[in-house]
C-alpha positions as CSV (number, residue, x, y, z in Angstrom):
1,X,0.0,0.0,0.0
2,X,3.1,2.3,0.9
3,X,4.1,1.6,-2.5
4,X,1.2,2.4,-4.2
5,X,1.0,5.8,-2.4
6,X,4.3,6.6,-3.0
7,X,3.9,5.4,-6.6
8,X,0.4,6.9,-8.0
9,X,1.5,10.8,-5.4
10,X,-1.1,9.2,-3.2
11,X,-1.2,11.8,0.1
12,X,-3.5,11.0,3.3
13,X,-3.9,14.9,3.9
14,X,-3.3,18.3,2.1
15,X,-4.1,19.0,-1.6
16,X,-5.9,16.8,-3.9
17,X,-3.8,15.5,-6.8
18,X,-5.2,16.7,-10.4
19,X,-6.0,14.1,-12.9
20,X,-2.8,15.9,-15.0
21,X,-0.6,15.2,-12.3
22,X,-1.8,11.8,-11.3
23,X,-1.4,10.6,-15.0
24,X,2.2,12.1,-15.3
25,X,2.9,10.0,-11.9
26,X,1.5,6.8,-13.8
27,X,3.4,7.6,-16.8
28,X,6.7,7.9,-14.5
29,X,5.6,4.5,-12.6
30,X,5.2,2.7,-15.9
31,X,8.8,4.0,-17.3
32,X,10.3,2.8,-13.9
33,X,8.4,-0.3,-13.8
34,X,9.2,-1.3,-17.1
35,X,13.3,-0.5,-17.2
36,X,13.2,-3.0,-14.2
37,X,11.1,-5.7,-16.7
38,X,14.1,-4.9,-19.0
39,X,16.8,-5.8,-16.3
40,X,14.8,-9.1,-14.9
41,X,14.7,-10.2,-18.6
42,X,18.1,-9.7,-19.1
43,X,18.8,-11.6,-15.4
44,X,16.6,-14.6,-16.4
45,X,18.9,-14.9,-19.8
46,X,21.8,-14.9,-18.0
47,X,20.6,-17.8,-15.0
48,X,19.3,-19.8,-18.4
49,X,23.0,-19.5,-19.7
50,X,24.6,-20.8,-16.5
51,X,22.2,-23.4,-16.4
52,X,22.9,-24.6,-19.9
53,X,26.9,-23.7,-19.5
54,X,27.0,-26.6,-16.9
55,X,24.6,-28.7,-17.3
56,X,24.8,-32.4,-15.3
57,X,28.4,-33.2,-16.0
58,X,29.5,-33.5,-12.5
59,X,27.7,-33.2,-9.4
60,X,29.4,-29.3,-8.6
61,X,28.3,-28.2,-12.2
62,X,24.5,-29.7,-11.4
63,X,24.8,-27.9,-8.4
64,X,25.4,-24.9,-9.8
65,X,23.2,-25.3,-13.0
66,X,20.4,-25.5,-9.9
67,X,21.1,-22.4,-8.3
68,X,20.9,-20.8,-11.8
69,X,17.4,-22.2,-12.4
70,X,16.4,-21.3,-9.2
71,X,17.2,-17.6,-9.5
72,X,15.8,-17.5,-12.8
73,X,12.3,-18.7,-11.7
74,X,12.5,-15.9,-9.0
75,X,13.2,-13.3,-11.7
76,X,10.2,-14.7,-13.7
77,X,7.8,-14.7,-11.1
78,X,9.0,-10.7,-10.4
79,X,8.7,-10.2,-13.5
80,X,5.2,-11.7,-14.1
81,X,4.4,-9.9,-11.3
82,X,5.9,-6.5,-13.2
83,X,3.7,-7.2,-16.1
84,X,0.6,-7.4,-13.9
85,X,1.2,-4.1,-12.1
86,X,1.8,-2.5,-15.8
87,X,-1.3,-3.9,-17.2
88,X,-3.3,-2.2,-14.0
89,X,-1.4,0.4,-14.5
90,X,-1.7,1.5,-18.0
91,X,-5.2,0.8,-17.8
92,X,-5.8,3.3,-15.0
93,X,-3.7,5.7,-17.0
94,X,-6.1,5.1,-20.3
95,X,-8.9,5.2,-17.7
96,X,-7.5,8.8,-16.4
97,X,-6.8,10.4,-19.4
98,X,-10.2,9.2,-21.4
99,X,-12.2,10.6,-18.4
100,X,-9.8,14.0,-18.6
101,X,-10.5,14.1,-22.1
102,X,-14.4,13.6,-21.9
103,X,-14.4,16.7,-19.3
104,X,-12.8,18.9,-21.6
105,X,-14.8,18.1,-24.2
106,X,-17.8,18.4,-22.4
107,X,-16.7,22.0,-20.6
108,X,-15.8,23.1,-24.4
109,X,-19.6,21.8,-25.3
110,X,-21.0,23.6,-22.4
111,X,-19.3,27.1,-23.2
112,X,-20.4,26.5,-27.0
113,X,-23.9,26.1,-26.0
114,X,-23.7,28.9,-23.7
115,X,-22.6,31.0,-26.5
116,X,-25.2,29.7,-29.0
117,X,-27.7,31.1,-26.0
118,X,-26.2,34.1,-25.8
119,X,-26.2,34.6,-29.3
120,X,-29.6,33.9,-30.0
121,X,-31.0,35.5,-26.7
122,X,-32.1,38.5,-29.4
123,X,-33.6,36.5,-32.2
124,X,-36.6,35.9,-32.3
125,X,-37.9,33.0,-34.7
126,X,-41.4,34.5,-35.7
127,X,-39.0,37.7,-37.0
128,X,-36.4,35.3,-38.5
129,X,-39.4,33.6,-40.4
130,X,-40.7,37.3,-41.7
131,X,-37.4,38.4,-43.1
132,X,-37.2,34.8,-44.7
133,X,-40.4,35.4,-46.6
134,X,-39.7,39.2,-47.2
135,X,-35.9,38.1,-48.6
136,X,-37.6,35.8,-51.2
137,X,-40.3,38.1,-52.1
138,X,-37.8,40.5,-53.0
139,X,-35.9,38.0,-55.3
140,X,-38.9,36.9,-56.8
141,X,-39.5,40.6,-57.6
142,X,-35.9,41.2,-58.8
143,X,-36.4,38.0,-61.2
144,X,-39.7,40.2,-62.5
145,X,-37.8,43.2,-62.9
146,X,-34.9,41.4,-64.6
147,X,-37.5,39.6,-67.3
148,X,-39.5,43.0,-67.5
149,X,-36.1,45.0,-68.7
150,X,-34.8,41.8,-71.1
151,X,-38.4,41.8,-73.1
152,X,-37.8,44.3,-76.4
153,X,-40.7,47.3,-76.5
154,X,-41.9,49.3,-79.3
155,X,-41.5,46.4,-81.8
156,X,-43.7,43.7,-80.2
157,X,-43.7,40.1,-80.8
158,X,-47.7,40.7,-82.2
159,X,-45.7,41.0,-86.0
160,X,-46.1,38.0,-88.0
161,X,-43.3,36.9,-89.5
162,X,-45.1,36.3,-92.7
163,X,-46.3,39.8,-93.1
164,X,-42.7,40.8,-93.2
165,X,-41.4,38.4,-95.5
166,X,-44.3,39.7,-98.1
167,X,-43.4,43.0,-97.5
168,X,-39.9,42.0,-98.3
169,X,-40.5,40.5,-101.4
170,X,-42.4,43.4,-102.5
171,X,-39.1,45.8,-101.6
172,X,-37.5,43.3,-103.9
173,X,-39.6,43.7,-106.5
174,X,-40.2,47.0,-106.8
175,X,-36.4,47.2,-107.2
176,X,-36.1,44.6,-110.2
177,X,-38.4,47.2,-111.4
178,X,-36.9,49.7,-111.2
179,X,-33.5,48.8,-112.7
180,X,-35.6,47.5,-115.8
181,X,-36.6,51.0,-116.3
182,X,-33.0,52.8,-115.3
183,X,-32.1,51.8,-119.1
184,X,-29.3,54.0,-119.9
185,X,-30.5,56.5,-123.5
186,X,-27.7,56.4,-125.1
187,X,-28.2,52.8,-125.9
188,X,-31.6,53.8,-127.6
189,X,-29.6,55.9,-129.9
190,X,-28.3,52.5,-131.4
191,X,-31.9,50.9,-132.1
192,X,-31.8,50.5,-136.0
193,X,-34.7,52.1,-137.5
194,X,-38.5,50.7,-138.9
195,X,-37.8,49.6,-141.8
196,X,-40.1,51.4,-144.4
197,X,-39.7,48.2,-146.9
198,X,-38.7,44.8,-147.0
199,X,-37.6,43.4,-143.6
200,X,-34.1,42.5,-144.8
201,X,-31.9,40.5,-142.7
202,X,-30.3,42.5,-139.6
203,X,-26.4,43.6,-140.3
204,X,-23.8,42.5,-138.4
205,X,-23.5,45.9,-135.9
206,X,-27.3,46.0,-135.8
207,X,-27.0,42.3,-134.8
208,X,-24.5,43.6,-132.0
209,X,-26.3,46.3,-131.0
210,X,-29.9,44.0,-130.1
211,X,-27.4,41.7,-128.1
212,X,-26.4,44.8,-125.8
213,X,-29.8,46.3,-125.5
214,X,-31.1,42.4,-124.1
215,X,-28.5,42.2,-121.7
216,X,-29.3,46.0,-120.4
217,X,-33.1,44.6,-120.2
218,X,-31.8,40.9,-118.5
């Protein structure tokens, strides 16, 4: 029990040891426990190698190969018993620091939730709801606004198509027309003359000159 106490910083009277502390004193307890695993292990190797060194050849070697076995099983059972207390005691340690770690957490929780309090100690939720609604009423109005400003005005989509594409055929017609009657007069000039007689056959340049005036009409 003296152990123990002196082991884990146990104290009958005065201050209370903090879980911080107690797990550094486990932590130090497990690292002195454990070098002393270390040395029985390398004691039990070293009985084993007397023991195997002498064997049974003569009763003094036997003798001696005894003691070594005898020693060794005394290390072993410390040494079991080594493994035991580290087993307790890293699993007090895990123990320790899991609970220290769930009371941070849940003092971080608690100050988060007093903050979300706090922070919503103004709000009210029938208010939050109204500017909800009055925050999409205003983007559906936007979007309204927005389709309003992309429609064109002054030429509406009432035009039919159709009466357009008459009405451009007619512009195209009227300017066939028009070119037909743009003749140039000084090709009239050339137009060979009634004949007064016998329709004789046309010349050559009179030939040339009908040719021109068709392509002017064409």
């Amino acid at each position: 029990m003296a152990f123990l106490a002196r082991a884990f910083g146990l104290k009958k009277e005065g201050k209370q040891t903090s879980p911080q502390e107690a797990i550094q004193k486990l932590r130090e307890t497990e690292e002195m426990l454990q070098k002393k695993a270390d040395f029985l292990e390398t004691k039990v190797t070293k009985e084993l190698t007397i023991a195997k060194q002498h064997g049974t050849k003569n009763p003094q070697s036997k003798r001696i190969a005894l003691q070594a076995l005898k020693r060794k099983k005394r290390y072993e059972k410390q040494l079991n018993q080594i493994d035991g207390t580290l087993s307790t005691i890293e699993f007090q340690r895990e123990a320790l620091e899991n609970a220290t770690t769930n009371t941070e957490v849940l003092s971080v929780m608690g100050d988060a939730a007093k903050a979300l309090q706090t922070a919503h100690k103004n709000l009210d939720i029938d208010k939050v709801h109204d500017l909800m609604d009055n925050v999409a009423e205003q983007n559906e109005l936007a979007e309204e606004i927005s389709n309003t400003i992309s429609n064109p005005i002054g030429f509406g989509n009432e035009v039919d198509e159709d009466d357009l594409l008459l009405e451009l055929e007619e512009i195209e017609q009227e300017a066939i027309n028009e070119k037909l009657l743009d003749i140039p007069t000084e090709h009239l000039d050339h137009l060979p003359a009634v004949p007064s007689g016998e329709i004789s056959t046309p010349s050559k340049d009179e030939d040339e000159d009908l040719k021109e005036l068709m392509q002017w009409a064409t």
